[in-house]
C-alpha positions in Angstrom: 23.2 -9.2 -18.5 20.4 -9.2 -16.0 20.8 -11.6 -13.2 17.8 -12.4 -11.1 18.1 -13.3 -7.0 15.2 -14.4 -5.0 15.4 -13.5 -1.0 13.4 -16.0 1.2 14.5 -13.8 4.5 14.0 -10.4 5.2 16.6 -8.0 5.4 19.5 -6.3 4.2 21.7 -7.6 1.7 24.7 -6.3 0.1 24.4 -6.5 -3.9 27.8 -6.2 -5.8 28.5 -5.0 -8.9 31.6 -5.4 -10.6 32.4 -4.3 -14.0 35.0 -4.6 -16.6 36.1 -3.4 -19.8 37.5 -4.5 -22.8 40.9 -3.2 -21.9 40.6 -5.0 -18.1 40.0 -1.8 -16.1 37.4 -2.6 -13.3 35.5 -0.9 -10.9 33.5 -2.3 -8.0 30.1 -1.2 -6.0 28.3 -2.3 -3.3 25.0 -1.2 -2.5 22.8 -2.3 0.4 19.5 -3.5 -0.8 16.6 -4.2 1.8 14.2 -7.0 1.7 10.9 -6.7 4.0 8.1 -9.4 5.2 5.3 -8.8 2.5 2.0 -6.8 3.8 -1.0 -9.0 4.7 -4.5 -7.5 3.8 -6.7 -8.1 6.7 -10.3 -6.1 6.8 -12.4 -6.1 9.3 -15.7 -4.3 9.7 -17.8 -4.0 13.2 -21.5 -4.3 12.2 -22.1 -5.3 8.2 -25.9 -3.8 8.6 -26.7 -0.4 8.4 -29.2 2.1 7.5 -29.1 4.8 4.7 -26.8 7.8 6.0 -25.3 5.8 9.1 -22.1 5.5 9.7 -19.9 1.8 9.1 -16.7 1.2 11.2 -14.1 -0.7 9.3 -10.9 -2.0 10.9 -7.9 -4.9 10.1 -6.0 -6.7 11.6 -3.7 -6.5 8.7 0.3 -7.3 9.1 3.5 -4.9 7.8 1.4 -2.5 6.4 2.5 1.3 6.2 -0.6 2.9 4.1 -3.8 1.2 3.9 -6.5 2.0 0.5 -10.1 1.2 1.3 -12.8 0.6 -1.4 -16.6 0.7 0.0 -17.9 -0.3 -3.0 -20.0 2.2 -4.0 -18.1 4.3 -5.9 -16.2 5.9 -2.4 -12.2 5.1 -1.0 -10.7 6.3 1.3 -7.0 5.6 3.1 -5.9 5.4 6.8 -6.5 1.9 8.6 -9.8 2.3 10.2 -12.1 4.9 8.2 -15.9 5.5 8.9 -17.5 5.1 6.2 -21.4 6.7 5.3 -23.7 5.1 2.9 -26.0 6.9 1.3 -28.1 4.8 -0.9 -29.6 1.1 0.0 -28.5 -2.4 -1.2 -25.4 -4.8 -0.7 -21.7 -3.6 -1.0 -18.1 -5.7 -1.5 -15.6 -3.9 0.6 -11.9 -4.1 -0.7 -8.9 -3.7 1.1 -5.5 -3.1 -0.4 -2.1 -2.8 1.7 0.8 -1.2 0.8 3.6 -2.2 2.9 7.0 -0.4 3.5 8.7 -2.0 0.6 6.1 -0.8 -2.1 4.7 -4.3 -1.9 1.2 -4.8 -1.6 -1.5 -7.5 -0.7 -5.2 -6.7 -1.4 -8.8 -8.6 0.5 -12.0 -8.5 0.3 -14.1 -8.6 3.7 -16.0 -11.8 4.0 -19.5 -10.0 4.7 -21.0 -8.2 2.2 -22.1 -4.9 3.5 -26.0 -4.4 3.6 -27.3 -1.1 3.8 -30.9 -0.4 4.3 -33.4 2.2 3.4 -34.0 4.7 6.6 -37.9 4.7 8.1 
């Protein structure tokens, strides 16, 4: 048997196990088992235009997040909430951002603004 509970509230529940054998002998366990609020992927980034070799900002304004995966697009990542990212070659990039929040949940976004990186005079 495999019963299934959904939790529509964090926090911590107590989850019971009882279990019996054929000849009536039981035992009993409780275990505390945590819910959290589910991580919100919010990226940000400061300026979306930049030249070859200069740096971009990125931020969030993400929610219940504990680590925080960064995809520029062009083949880089990186983790931490607000990386500096450098941009080596021209043209346009989607920049990903996946949230992992303390539960092992996560939620991932894509900024709005394509990133546009142009060729250096």
């Amino acid at each position: 048997m495999n019963p299934q509970v959904t939790f529509n509230q964090p926090g911590l529940y107590p989850i019971t196990l009882i279990s019996e054998t054929s000849f009536g002998c039981k035992d009993t366990m409780v275990k505390p088992f945590e819910v959290f609020d589910p991580p919100v992927a919010v990226p940000l980034v400061t300026d979306p235009n930049a030249c070859e070799g200069e740096g971009v900002q990125f931020n969030h304004a993400s929610q219940n997040g504990v680590y925080y995966y960064w995809n520029f697009g062009d083949g880089y990542t990186a983790t931490g909430p607000n990386p500096v990212h450098t941009y080596i070659n021209s043209g346009t990039y989607t920049v990903q951002l996946i949230v992992e929040g303390p539960g092992g949940c996560t939620d991932t976004a894509t900024i709005t603004t394509p990133i546009s990186v142009f060729e250096s005079p």
